[in-house]
C-alpha positions in Angstrom: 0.0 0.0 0.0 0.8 4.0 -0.8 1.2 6.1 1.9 -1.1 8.4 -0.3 -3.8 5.0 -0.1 -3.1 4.8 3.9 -3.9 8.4 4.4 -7.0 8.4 2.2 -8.2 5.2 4.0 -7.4 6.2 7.6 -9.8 9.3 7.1 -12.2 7.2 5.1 -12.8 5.0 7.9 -11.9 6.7 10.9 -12.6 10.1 10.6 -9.5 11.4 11.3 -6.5 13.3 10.0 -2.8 12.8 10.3 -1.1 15.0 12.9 2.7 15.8 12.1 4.1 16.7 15.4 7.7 16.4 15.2 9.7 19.8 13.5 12.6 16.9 12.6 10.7 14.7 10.8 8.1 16.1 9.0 6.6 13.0 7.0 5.9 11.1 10.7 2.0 10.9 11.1 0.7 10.1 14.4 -3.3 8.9 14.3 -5.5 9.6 17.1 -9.0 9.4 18.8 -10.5 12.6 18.8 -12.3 11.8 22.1 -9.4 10.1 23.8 -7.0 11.9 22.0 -5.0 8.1 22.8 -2.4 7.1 19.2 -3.7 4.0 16.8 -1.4 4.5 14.5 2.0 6.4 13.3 3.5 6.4 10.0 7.1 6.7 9.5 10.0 6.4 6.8 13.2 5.7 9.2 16.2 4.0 7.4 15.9 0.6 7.0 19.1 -0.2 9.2 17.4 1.4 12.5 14.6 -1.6 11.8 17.3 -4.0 12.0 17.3 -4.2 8.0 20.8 -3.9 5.9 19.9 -1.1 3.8 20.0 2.7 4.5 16.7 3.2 2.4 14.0 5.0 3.6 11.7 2.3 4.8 7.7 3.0 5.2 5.8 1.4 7.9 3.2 2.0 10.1 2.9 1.1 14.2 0.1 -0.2 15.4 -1.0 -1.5 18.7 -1.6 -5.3 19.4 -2.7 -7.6 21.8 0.3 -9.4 23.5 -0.3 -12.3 23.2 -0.3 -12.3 19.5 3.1 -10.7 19.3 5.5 -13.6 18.8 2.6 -14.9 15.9 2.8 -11.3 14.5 6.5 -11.0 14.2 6.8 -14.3 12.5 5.1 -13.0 9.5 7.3 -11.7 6.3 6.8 -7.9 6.9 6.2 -7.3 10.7 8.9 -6.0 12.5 9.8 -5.1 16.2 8.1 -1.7 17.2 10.4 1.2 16.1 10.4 3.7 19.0 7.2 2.2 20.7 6.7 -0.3 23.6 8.0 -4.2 21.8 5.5 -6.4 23.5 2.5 -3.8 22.3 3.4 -2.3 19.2 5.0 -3.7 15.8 6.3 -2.3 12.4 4.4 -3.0 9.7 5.8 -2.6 6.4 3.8 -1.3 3.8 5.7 -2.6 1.3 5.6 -6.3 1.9 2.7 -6.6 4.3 -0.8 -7.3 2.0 -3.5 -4.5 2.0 -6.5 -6.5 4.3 -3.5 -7.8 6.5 -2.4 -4.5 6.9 -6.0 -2.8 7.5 -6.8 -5.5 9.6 -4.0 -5.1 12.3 -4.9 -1.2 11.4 -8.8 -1.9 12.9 -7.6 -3.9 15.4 -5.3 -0.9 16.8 -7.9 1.5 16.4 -10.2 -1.0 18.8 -7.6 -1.4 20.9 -7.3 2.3 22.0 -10.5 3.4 21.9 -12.2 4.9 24.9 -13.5 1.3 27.2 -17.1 2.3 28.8 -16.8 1.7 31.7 -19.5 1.5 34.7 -19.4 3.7 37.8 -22.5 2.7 39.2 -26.1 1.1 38.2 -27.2 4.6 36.3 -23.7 6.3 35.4 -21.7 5.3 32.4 -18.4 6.7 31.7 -15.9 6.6 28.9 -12.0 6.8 29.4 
């Protein structure tokens, strides 16, 4: 997939557009909630040698959030990588170059449902959201 596609389909289906926070590295997207304001997602072009890779090409991948106990089954497929800058047991790279479209949506819902705001109940008539 194109980053162009990725952007286009985050805000297609999520509602939401990329925030660029970082002066240094102005092609990092980070994907939020708007109600949580919590990441899904961040988009980055690091060289390929930082993600343990022997080329110093620009490699484009996406972080997303997983469940834990899915890491080690994760990181065993061609194109999933260890998280670059994020937490190792709850994140991984994907590479948007290798990984297939629906795989890479896929783990892409998954993160969003993930971080979402949980309800959560206080008491019998008072629901909450984190």
């Amino acid at each position: 997939m194109h980053r162009a596609e990725l952007l286009e389909e985050i805000a297609g289906r999520y509602g939401v557009a990329a925030e660029y926070p970082w002066r240094r590295y102005p092609q990092y997207a980070v994907f939020r909630h708007a109600g949580n304001r919590k990441w899904f997602a961040v988009l980055m072009n690091p060289p390929g040698r930082k993600l343990g890779l022997a080329t110093e090409e620009e490699v484009a991948i996406l972080n997303v959030k997983i469940r834990a106990e899915e890491n080690s089954l994760l990181r065993g497929m061609d194109g999933v990588l260890p998280a670059y800058h994020m937490n190792k047991e709850h994140w991984v790279s994907l590479r948007l170059d290798v990984l297939p479209d629906a795989t890479l949506l896929d783990l892409l819902a998954d993160s969003y449902d993930l971080t979402r705001a949980k309800m959560r109940r206080v008491s019998p008539r008072t629901t909450f959201y984190d």
